[in-house]
C-alpha positions as CSV (number, residue, x, y, z in Angstrom):
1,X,24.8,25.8,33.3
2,X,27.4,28.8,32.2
3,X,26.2,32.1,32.8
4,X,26.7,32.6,29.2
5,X,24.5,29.9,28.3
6,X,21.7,30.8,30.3
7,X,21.5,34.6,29.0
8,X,21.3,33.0,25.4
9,X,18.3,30.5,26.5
10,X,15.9,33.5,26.2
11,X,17.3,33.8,22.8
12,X,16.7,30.0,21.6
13,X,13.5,30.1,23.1
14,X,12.6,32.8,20.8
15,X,13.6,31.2,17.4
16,X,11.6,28.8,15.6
17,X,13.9,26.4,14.4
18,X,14.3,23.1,16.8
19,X,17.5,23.6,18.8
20,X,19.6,21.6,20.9
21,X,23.1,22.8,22.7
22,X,25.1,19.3,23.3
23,X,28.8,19.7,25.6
24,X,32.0,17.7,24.0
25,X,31.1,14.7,24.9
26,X,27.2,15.0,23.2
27,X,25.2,15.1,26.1
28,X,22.6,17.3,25.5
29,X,22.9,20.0,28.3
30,X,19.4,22.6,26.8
31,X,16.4,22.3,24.5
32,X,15.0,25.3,23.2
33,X,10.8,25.9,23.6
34,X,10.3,24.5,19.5
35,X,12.2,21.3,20.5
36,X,9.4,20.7,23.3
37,X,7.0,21.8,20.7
38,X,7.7,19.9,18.0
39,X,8.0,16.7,20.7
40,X,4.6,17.7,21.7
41,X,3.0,18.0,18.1
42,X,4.3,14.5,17.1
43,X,3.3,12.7,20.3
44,X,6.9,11.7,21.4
45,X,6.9,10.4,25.5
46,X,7.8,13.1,27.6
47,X,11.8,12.7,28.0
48,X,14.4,15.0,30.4
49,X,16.2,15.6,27.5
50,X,19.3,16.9,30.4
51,X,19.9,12.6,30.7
52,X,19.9,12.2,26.3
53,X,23.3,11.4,24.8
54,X,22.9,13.4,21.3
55,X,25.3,11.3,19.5
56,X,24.4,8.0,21.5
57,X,21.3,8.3,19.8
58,X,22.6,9.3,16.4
59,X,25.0,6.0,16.4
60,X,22.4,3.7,17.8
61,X,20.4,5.2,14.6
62,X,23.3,4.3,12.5
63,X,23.8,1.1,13.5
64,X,20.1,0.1,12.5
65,X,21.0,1.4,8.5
66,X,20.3,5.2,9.1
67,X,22.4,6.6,6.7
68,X,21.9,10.2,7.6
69,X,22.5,9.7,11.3
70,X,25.6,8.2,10.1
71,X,26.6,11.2,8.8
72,X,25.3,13.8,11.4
73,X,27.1,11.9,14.0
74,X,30.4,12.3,11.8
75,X,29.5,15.8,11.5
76,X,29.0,16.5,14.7
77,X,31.9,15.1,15.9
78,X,34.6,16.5,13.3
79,X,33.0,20.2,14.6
80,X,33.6,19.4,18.3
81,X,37.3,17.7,17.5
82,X,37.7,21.4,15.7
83,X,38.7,19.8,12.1
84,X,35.4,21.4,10.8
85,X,34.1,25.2,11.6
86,X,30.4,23.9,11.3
87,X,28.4,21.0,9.8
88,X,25.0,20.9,7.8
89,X,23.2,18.2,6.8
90,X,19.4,17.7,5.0
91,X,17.8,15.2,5.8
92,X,14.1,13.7,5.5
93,X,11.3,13.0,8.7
94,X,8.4,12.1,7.3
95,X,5.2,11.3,9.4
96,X,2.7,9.3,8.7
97,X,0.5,11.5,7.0
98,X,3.2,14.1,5.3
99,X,6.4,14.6,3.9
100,X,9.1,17.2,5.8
101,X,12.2,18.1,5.4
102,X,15.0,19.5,8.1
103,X,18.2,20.9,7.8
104,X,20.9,20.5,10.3
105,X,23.4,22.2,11.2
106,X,25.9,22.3,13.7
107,X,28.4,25.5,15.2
108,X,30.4,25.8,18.2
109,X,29.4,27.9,21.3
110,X,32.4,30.2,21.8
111,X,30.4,32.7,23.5
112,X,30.5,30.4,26.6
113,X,33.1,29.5,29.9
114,X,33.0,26.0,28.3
115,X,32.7,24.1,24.9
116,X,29.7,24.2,23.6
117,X,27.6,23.0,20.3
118,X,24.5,24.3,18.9
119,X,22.5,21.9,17.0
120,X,19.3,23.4,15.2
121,X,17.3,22.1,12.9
122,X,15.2,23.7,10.1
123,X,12.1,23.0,8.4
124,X,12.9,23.1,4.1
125,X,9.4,20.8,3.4
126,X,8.1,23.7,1.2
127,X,11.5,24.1,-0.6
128,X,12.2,20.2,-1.1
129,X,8.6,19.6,-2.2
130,X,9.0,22.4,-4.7
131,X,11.9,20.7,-5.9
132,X,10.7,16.8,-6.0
133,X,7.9,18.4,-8.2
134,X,10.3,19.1,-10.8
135,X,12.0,16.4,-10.1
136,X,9.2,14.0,-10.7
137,X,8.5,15.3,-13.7
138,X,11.3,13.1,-14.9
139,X,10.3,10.5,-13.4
140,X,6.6,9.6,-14.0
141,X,5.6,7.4,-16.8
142,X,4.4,9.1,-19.5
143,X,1.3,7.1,-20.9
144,X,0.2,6.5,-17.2
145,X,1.4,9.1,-15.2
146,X,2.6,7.0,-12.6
147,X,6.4,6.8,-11.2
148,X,8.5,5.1,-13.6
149,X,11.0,2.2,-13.2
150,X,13.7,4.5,-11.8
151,X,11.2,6.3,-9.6
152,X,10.1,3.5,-8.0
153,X,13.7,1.6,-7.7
154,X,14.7,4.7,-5.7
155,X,12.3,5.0,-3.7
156,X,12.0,1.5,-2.9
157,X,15.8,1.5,-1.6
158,X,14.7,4.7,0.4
159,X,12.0,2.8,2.3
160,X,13.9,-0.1,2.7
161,X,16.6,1.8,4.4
162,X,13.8,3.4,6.5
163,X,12.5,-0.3,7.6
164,X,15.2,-1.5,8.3
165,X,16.2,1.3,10.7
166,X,12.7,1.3,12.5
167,X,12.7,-2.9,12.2
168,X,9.4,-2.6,10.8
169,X,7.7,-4.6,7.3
170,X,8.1,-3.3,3.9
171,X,5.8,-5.0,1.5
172,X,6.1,-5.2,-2.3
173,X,3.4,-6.4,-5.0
174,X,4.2,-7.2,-8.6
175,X,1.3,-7.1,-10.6
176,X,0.9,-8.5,-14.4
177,X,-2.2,-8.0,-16.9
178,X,-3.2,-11.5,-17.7
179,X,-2.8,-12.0,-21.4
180,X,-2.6,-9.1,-22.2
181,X,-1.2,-9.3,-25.7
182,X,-4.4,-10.4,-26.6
183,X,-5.6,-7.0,-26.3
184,X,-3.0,-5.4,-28.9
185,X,-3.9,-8.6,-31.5
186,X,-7.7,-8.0,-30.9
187,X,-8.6,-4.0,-30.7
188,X,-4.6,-2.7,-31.3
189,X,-2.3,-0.7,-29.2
190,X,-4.6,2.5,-28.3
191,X,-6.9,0.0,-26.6
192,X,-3.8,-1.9,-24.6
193,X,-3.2,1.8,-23.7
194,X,-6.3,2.9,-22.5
195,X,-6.4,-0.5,-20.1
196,X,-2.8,0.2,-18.8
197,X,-4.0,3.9,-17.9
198,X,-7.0,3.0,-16.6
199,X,-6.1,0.3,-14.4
200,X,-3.1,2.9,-12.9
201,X,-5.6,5.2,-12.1
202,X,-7.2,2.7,-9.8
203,X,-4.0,1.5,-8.6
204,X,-2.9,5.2,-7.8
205,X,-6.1,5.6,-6.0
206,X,-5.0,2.7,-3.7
207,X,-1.8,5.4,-2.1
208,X,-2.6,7.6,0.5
209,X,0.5,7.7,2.6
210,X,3.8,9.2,1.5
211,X,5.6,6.0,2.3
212,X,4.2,3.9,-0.4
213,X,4.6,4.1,-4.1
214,X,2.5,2.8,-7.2
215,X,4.6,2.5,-10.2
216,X,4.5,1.4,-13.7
217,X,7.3,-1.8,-13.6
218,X,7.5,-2.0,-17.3
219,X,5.2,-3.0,-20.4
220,X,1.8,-4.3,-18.5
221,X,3.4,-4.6,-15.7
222,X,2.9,-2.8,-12.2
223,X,4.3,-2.6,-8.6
224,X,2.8,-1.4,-5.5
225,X,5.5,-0.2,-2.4
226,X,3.5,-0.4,1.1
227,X,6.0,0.4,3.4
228,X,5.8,-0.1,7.8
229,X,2.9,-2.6,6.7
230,X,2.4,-6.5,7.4
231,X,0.6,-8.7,5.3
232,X,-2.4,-9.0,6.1
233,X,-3.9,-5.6,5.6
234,X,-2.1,-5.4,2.7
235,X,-3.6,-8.8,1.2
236,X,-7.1,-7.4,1.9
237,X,-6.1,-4.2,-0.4
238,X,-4.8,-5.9,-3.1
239,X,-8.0,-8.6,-3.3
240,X,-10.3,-5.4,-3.1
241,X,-8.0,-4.3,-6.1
242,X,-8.5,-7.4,-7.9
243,X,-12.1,-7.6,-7.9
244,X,-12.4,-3.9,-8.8
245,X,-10.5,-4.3,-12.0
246,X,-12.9,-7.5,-12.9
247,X,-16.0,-5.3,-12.3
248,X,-15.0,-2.9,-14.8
249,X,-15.5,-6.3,-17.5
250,X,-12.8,-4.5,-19.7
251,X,-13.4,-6.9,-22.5
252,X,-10.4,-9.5,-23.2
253,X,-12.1,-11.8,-25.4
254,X,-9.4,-14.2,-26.4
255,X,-8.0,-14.4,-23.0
256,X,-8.1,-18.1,-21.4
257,X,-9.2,-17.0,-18.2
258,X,-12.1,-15.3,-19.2
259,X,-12.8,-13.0,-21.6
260,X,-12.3,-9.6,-19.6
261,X,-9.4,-8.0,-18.4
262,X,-7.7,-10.2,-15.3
263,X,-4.5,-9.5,-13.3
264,X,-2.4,-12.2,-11.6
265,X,-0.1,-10.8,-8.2
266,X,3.0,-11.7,-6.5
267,X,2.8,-10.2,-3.1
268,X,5.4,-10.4,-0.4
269,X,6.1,-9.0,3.3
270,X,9.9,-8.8,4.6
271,X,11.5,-7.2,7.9
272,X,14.6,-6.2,6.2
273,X,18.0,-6.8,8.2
274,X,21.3,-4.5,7.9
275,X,22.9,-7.2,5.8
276,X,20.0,-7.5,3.2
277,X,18.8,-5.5,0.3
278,X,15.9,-4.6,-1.3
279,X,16.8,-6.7,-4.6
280,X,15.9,-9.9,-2.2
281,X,12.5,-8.5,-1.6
282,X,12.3,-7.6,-5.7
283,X,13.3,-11.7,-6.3
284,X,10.7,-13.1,-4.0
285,X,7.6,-10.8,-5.3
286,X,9.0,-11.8,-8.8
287,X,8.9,-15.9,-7.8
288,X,5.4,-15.0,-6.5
289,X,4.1,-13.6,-9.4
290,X,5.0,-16.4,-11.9
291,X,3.8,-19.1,-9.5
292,X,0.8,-16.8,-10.1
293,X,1.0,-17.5,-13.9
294,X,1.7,-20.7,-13.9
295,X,-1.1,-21.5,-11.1
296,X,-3.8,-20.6,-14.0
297,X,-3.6,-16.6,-13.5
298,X,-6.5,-14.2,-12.0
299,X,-5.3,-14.7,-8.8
300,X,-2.8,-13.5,-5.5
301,X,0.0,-15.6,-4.4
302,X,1.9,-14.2,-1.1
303,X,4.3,-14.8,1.3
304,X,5.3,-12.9,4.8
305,X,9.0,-13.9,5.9
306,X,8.8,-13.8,10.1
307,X,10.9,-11.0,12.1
308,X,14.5,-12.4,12.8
């Protein structure tokens, strides 16, 4: 290591941000004390970081669908090549049980004997979170308060994208009031909207992880995003779901399944490849959820497509 470089490691040690100083040819030559930190923190296998290829990892991110490793590694490499003075780039890394934010951002070394590149990231969660809260004002429902259509369709390509990097499940329910135009004839529209909002709230009730989404699909219809999970636990939620709504005995009298409120599911389980999109998974929960219908209602249909 330059002489240079190793008077500055005190300095990188000292900051907070997570910082990395890569050579021309990406390999990663120092990791600053909030890089081993942060490793530590989020249970990451110990690694000699001195053996990591920064932008080997970025491309093999890239290949897998990661669209912002796609463009970090373009960064990075337009502000070693000198056509760019520095690089930054915001970007999300949720864990399981939160939401975060980073930003990136790349500068040359020039201080040192040889060419080097500082990579740090910095945590923005509190000033993205701030933002996505006025942000989602526009885009929640306004009779249930849950995520509207064009909440959930972007979020649901979001995920999908995140699956498909990590080659993990994405799950997708589609879920229908049975008859429920009975409700409007019988009791009128402020009784079709109490149901719909009461029924959200125990759908809402069914998220607890910032990768999955309940949303209000359109008229009396809902969809529930369960994303890195297979089908079986997700079958055992929705049935628990099912039989919650029956217990409330929201009256339905005119309804041919029975004469309380009833909901019919189309529930499906995918491991999304590069060359695939999120409208195939839409089309087979959709398919699902009128076999449901046409199968006499009050029930779950499903489907889990095998890893390729």
């Amino acid at each position: 290591m330059d002489v240079s470089l190793t008077f500055l490691k005190a300095i990188l040690d000292s900051i907070t941000d997570q910082i990395s100083v890569i050579d021309r040819h990406g390999n990663i030559v120092f990791i600053n004390q909030s890089w081993i930190d942060f490793s530590t923190t989020n249970k990451h296998p110990p690694i000699n970081w001195q053996t990591v290829n920064y932008l080997t990892i970025c491309d093999q991110s890239a290949q897998k669908g990661d669209t912002f490793a796609t463009q970090a590694a373009k960064g990075i490499r337009k502000v070693i090549h000198g056509k760019s003075e520095n690089f930054y780039l915001e970007y999300p890394c949720h864990s399981p049980t939160q939401k975060r934010w980073f930003m990136m951002r790349v500068t040359p070394l020039a201080s040192c004997e040889r060419s080097y590149f500082v990579i740090s990231h910095h945590d923005i969660t509190k000033r993205k979170i701030a933002e996505e809260t006025v942000l989602d004002l526009s885009k929640l429902d306004g009779l249930t308060k849950l995520p509207n259509y064009r909440n959930f369709s972007q979020f649901l390509t979001q995920e999908w994208k995140r699956c498909t990097r990590l080659q993990a499940p994405i799950t997708l329910a589609m879920i229908d009031i049975d008859y429920f135009k009975c409700i409007n004839d019988t009791y009128g529209h402020l009784k079709g909207d109490e149901y719909l909002f009461k029924i959200a709230q125990h759908l809402k009730r069914m998220v607890r992880r910032p990768s999955d989404l309940c949303a209000r699909y359109g008229g009396e219809e809902f969809a529930l995003i369960l994303s890195n999970t297979p089908l079986e636990p997700s079958i055992a939620m929705i049935e628990k779901f099912l039989t919650k709504i029956r217990t409330l005995a929201m009256p339905n009298p005119h309804s041919p399944v029975m004469p309380i409120i009833t909901l019919s599911v189309g529930l499906v389980t995918l491991y999304p490849q590069p060359k695939t999109s999120e409208k195939e998974l839409i089309q087979k929960a959709d398919e699902l959820l009128y076999k449901a219908k046409n199968s006499g209602r009050n029930q779950l249909v499903y489907h889990q497509e095998s890893q390729k």
